[in-house]
N, CA, C and O atoms as CSV, one atom per row, in Angstrom:
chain,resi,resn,atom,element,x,y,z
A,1,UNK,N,N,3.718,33.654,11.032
A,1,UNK,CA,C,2.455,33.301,11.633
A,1,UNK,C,C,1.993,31.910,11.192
A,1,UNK,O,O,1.600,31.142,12.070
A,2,UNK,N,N,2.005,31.438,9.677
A,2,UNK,CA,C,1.672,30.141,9.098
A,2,UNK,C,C,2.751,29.030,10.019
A,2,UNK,O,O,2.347,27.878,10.177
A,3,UNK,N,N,3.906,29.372,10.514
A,3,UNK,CA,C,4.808,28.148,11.435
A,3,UNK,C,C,4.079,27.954,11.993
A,3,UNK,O,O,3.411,26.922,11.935
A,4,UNK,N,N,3.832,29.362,13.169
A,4,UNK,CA,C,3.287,28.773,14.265
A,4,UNK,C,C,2.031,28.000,14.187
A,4,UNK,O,O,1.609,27.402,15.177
A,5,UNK,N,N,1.446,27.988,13.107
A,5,UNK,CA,C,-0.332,27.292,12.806
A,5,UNK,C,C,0.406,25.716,12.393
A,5,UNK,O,O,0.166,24.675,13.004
A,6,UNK,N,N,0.933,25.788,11.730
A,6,UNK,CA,C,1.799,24.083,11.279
A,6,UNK,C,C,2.221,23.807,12.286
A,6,UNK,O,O,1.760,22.683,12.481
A,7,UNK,N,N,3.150,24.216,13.586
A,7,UNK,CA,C,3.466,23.434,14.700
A,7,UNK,C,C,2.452,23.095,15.296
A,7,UNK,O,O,2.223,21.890,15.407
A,8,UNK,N,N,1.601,24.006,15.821
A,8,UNK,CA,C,0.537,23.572,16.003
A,8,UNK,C,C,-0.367,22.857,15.592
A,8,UNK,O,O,-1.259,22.556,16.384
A,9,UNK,N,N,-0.411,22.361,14.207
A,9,UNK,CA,C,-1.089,21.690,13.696
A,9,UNK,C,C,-0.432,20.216,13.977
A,9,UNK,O,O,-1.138,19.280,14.353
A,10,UNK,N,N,0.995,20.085,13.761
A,10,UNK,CA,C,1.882,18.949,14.086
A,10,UNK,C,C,1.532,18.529,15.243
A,10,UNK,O,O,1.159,17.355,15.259
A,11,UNK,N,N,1.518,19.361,16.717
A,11,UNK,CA,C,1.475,18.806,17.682
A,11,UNK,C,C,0.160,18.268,18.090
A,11,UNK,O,O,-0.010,17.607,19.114
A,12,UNK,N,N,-0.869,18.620,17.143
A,12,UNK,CA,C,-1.945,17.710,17.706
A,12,UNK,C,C,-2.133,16.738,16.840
A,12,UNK,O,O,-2.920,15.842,17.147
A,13,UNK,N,N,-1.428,16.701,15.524
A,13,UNK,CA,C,-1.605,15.235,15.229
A,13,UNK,C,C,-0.681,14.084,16.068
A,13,UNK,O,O,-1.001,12.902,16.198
A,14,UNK,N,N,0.481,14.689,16.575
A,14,UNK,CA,C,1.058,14.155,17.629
A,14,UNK,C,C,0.476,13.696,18.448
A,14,UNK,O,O,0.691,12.520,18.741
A,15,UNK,N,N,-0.434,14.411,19.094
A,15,UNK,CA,C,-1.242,14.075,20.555
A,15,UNK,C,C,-2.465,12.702,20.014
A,15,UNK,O,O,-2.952,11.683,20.504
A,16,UNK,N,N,-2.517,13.314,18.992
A,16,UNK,CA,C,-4.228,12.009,18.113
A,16,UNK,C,C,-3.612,10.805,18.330
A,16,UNK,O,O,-3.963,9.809,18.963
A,17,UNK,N,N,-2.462,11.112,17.585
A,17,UNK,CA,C,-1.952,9.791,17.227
A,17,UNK,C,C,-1.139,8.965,18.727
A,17,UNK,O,O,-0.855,7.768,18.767
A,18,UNK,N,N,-0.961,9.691,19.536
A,18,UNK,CA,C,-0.031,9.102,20.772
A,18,UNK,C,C,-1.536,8.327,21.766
A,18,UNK,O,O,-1.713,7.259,22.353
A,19,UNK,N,N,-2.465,9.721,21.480
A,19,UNK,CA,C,-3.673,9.133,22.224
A,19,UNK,C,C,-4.243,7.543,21.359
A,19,UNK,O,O,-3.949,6.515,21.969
A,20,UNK,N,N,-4.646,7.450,20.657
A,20,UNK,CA,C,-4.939,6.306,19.543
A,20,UNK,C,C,-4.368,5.549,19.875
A,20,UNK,O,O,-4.987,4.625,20.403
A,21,UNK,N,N,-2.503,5.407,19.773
A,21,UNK,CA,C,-2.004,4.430,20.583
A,21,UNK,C,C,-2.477,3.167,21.747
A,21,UNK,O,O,-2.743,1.967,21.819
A,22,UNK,N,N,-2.347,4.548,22.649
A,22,UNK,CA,C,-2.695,4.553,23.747
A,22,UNK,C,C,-3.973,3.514,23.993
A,22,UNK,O,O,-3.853,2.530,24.723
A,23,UNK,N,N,-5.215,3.845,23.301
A,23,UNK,CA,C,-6.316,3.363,23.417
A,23,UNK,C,C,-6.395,1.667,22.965
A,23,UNK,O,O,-6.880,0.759,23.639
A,24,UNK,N,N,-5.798,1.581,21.695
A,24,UNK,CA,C,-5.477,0.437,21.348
A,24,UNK,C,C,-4.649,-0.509,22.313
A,24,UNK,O,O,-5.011,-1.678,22.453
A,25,UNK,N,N,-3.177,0.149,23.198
A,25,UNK,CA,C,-2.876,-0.873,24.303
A,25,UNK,C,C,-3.383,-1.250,25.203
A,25,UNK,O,O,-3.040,-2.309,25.728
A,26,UNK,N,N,-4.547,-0.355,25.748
A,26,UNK,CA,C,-5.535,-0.011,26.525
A,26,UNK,C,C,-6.814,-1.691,26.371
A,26,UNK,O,O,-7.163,-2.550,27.180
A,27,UNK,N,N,-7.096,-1.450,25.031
A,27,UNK,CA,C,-7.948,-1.819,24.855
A,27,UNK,C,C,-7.217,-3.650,24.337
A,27,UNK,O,O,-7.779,-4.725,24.128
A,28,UNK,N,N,-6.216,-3.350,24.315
A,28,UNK,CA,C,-5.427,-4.946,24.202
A,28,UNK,C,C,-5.107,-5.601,25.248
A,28,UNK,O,O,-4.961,-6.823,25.291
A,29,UNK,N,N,-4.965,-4.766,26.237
A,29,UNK,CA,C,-4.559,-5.319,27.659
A,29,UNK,C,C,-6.237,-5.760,28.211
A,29,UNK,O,O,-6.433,-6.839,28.770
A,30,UNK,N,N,-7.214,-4.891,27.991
A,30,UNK,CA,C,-8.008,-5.379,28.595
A,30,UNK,C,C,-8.996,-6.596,27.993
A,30,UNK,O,O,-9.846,-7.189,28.657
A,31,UNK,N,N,-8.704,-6.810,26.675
A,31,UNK,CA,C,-8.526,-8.080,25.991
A,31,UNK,C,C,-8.079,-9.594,26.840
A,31,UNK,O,O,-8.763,-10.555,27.192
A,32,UNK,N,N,-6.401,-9.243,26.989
A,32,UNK,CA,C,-5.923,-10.123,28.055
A,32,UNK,C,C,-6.493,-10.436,29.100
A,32,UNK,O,O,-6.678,-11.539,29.614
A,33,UNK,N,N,-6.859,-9.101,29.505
A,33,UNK,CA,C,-7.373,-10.009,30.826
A,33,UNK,C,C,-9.039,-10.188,31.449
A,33,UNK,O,O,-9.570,-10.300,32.554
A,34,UNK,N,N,-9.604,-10.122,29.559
A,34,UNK,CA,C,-10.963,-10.488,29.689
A,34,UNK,C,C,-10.771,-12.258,29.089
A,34,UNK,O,O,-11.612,-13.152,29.184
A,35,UNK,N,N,-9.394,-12.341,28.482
A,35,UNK,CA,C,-9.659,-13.851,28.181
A,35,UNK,C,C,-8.888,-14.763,29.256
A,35,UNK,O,O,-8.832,-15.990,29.186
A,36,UNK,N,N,-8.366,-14.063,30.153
A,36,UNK,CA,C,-7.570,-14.773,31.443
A,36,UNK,C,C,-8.951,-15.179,32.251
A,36,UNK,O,O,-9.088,-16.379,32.488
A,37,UNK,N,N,-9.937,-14.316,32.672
A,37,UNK,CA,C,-11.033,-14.071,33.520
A,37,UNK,C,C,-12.149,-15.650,32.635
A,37,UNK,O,O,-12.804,-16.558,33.145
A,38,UNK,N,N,-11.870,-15.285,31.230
A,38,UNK,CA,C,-13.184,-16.411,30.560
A,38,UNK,C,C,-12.332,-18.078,31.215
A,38,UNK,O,O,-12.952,-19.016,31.715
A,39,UNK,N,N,-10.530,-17.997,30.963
A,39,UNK,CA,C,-9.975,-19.327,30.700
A,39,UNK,C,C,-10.118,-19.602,32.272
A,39,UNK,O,O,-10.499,-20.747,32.517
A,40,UNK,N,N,-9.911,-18.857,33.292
A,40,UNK,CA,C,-10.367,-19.339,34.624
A,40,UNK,C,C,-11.044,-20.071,34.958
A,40,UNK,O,O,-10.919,-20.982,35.776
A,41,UNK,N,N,-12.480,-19.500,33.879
A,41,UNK,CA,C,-14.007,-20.398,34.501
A,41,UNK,C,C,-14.545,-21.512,33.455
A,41,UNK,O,O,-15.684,-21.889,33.181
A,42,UNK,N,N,-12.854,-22.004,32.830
A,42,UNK,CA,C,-13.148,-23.223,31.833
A,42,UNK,C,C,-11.797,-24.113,33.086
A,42,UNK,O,O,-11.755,-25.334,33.241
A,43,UNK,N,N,-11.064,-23.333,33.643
A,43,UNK,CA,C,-10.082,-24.305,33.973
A,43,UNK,C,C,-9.058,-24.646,32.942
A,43,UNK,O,O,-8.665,-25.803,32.794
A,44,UNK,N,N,-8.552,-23.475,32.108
A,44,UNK,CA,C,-7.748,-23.897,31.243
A,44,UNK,C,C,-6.289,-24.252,31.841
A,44,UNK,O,O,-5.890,-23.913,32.956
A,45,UNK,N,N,-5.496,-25.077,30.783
A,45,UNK,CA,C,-3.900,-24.625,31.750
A,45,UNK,C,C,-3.162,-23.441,30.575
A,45,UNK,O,O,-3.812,-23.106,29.585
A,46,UNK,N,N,-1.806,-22.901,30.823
A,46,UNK,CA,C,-1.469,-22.138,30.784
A,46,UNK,C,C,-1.225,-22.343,29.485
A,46,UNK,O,O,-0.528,-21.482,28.949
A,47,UNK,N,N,-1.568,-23.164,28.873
A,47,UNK,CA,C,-0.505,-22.791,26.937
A,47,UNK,C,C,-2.516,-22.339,26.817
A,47,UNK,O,O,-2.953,-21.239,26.479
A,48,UNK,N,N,-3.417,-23.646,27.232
A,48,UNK,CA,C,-4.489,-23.123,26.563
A,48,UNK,C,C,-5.511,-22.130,26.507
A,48,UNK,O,O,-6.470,-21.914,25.767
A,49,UNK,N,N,-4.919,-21.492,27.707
A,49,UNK,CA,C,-5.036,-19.708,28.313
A,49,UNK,C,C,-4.431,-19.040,27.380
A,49,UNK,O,O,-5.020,-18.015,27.034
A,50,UNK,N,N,-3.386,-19.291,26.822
A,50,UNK,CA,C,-2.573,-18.247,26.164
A,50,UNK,C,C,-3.452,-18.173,24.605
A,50,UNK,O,O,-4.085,-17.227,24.138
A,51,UNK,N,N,-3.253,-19.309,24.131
A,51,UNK,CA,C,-3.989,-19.450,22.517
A,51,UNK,C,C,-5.707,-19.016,23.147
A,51,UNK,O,O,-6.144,-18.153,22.384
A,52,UNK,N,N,-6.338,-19.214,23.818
A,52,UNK,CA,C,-7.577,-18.472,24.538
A,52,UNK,C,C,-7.721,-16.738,24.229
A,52,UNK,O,O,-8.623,-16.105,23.680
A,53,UNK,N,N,-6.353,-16.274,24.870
A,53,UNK,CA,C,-6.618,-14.976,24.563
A,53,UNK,C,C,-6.253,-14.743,23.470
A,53,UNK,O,O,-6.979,-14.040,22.767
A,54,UNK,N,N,-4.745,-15.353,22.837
A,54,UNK,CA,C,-5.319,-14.825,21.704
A,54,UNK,C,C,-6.453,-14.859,20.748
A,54,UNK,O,O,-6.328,-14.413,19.608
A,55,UNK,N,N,-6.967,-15.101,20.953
A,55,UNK,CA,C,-8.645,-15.210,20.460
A,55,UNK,C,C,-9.280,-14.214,20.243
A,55,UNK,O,O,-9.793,-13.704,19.247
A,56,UNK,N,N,-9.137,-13.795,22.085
A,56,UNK,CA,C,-10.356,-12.727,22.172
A,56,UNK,C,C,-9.351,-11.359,21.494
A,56,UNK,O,O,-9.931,-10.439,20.917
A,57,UNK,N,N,-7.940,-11.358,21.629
A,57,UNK,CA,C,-7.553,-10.489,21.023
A,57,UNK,C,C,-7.642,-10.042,19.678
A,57,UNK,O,O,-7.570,-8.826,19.498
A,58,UNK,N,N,-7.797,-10.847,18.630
A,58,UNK,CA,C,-8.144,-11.251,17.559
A,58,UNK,C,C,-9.635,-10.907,16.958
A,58,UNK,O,O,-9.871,-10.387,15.867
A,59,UNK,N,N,-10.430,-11.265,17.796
A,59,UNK,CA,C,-11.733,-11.093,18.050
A,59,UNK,C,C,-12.218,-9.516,18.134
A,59,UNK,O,O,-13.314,-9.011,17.892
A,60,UNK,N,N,-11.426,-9.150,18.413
A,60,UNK,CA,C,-11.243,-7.193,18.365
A,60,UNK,C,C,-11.143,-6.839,17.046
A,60,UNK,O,O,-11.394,-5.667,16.765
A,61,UNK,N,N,-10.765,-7.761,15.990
A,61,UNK,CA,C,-10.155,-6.742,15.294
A,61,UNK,C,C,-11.204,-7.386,14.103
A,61,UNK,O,O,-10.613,-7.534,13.033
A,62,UNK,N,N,-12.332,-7.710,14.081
A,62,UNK,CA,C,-13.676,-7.971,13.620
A,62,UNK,C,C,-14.347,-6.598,12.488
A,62,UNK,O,O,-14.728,-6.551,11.318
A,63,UNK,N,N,-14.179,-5.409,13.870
A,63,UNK,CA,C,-15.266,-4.648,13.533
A,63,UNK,C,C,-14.819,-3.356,14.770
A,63,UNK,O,O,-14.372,-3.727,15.855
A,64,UNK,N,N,-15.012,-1.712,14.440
A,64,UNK,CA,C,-14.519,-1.238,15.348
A,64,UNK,C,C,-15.864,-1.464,16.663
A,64,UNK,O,O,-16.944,-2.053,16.626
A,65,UNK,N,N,-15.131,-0.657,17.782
A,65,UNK,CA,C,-15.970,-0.874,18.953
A,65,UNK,C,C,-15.319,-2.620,19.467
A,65,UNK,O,O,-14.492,-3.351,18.922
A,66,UNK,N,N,-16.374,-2.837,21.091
A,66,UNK,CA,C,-16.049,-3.424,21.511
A,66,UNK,C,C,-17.106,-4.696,21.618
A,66,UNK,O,O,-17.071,-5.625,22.424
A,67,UNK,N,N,-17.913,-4.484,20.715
A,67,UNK,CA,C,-19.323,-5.692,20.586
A,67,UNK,C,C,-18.786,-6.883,19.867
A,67,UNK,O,O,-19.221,-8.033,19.941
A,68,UNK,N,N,-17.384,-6.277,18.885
A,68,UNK,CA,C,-16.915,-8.074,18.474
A,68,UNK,C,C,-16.507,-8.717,19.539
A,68,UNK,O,O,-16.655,-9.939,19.495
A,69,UNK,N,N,-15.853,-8.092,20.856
A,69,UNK,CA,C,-15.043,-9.407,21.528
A,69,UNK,C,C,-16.534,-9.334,22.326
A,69,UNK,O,O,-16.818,-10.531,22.366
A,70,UNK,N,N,-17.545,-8.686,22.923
A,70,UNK,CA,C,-18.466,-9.163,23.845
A,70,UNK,C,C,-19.756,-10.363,23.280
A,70,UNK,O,O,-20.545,-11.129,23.832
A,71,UNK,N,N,-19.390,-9.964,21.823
A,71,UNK,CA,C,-19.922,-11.300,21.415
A,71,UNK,C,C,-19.050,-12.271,21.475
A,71,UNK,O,O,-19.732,-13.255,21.762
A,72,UNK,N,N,-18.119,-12.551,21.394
A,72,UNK,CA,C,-17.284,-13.693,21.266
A,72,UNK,C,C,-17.279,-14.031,22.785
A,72,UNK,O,O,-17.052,-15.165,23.208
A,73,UNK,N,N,-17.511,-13.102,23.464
A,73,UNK,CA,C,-17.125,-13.989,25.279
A,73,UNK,C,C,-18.382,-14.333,25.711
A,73,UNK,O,O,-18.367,-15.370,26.374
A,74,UNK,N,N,-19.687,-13.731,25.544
A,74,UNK,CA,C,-21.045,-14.296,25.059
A,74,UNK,C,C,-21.078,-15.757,24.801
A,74,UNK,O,O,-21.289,-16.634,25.639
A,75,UNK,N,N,-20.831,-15.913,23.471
A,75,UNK,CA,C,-20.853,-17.264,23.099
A,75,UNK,C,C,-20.074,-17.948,23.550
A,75,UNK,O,O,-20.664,-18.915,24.031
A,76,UNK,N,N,-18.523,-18.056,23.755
A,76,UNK,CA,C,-18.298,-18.935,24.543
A,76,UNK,C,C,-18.873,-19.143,26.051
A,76,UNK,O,O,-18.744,-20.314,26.410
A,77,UNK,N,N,-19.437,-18.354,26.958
A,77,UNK,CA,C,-19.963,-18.541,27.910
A,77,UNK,C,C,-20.965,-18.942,27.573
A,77,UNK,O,O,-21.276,-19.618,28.553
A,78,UNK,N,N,-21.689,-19.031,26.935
A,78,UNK,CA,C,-23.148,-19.258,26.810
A,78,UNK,C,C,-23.920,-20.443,27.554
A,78,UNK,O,O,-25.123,-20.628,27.734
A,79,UNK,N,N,-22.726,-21.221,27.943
A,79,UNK,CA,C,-23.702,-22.415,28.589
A,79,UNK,C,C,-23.019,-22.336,30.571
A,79,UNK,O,O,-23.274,-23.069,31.527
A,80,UNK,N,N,-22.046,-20.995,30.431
A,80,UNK,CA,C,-21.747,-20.939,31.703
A,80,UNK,C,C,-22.769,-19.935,32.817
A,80,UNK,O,O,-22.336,-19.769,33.958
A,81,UNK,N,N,-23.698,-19.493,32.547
A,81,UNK,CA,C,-24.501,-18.688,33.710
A,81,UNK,C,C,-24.575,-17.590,33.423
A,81,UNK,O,O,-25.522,-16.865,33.724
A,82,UNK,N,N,-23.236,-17.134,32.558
A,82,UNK,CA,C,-22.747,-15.715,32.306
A,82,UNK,C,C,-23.742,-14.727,31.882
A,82,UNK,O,O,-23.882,-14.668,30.660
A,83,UNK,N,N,-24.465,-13.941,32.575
A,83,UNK,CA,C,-25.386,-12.855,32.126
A,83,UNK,C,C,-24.835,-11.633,31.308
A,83,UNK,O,O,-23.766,-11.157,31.689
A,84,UNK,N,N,-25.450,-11.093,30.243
A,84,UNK,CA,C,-24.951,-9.996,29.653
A,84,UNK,C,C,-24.211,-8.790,30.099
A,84,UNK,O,O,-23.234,-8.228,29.604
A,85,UNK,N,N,-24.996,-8.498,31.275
A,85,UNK,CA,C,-24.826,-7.688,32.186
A,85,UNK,C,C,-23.833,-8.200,32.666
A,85,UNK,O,O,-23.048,-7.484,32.046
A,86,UNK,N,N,-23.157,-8.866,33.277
A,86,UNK,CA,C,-22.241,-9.443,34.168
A,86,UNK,C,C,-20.760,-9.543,33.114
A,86,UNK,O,O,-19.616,-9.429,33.556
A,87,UNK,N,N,-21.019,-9.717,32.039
A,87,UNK,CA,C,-20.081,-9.713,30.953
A,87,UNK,C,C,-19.529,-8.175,30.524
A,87,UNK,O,O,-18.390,-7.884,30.160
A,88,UNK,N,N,-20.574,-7.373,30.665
A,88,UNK,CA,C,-20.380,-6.128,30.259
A,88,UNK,C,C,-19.337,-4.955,31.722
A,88,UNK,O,O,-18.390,-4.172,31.653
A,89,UNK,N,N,-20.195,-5.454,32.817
A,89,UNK,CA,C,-19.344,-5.274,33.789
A,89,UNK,C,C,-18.273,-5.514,34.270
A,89,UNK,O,O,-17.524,-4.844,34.979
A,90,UNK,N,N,-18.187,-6.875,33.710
A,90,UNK,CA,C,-16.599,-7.464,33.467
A,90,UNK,C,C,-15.874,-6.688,32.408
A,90,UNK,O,O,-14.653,-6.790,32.289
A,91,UNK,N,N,-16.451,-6.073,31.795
A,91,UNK,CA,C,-15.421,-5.451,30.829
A,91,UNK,C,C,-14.934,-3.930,30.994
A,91,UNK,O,O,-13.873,-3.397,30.671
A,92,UNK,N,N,-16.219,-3.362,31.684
A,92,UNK,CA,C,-15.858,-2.088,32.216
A,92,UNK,C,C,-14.914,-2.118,33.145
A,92,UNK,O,O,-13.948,-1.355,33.158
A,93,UNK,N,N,-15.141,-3.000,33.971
A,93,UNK,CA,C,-13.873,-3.514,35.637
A,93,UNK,C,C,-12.682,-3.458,34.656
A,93,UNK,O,O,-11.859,-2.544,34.601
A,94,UNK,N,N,-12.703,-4.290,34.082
A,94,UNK,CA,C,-11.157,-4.845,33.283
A,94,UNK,C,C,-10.858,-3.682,32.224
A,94,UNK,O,O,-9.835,-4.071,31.661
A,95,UNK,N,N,-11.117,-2.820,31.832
A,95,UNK,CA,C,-11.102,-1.818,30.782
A,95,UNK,C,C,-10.071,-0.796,31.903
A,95,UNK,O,O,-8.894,-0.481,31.727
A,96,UNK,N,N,-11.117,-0.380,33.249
A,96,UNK,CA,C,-10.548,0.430,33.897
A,96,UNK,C,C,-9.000,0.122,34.775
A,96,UNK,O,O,-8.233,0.970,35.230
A,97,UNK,N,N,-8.851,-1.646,34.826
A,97,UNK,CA,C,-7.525,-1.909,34.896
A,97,UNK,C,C,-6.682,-2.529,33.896
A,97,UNK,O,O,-5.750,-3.296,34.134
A,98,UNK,N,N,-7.088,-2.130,32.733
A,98,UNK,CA,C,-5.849,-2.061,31.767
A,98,UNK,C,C,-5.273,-0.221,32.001
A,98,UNK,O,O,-4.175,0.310,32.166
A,99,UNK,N,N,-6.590,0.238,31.907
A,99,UNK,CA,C,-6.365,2.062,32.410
A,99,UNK,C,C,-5.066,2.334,33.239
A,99,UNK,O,O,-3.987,2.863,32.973
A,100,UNK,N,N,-5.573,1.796,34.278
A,100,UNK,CA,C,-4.510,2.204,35.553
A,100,UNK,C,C,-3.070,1.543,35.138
A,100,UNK,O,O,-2.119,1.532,35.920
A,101,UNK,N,N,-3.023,1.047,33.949
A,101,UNK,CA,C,-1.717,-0.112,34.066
A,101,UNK,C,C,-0.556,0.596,33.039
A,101,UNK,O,O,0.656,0.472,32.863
A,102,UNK,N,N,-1.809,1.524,32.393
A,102,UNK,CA,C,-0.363,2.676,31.590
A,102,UNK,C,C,-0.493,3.807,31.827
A,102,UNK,O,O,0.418,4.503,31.378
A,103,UNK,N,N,-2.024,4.831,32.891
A,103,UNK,CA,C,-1.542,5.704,33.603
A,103,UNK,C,C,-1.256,5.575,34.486
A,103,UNK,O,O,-0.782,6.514,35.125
């Protein structure tokens, strides 16, 4: 009876940990292509797009949650129009297609 409670116990640290994964590529992809979306509306070219995101990717790893990179795309927008709201929506949009991109 104690196996079957240890497999069971195994397979959901299995599942924690596959999900966790998961969330982190999730949440790296949509990194990418919240700093593709910022280097657009600077006109970057492509090396300074790349060192760009890594930034905001970087910028994640601050503090948990997702208020370190929305401050960081905040301030760099800050003199572009960019409303809070409009930033935040940008991130939900882009959150839900990093989603679709590994289910």
């Amino acid at each position: 009876m104690s196996d079957k409670f240890t497999e069971r116990e195994k397979s959901f640290e299995k599942k924690f940990a596959r999900d966790e994964e998961l969330q982190f590529k999730i949440a790296a992809r949509r990194n990418k292509y919240l700093g593709q979306w910022v280097s657009q509306k600077f006109g970057y070219n492509l090396e300074k797009e790349k060192e760009y995101i890594q930034s905001v990717i970087k910028a994640d790893f601050q503090e948990a949650g997702d208020e370190d990179v929305f401050r960081k795309i905040k301030e760099d927008l800050k003199d572009q129009n960019v409303s809070d709201q409009d930033i935040r929506k940008k991130m939900d949009e882009l959150n839900a297609k990093a989603k679709s991109d590994f289910i």
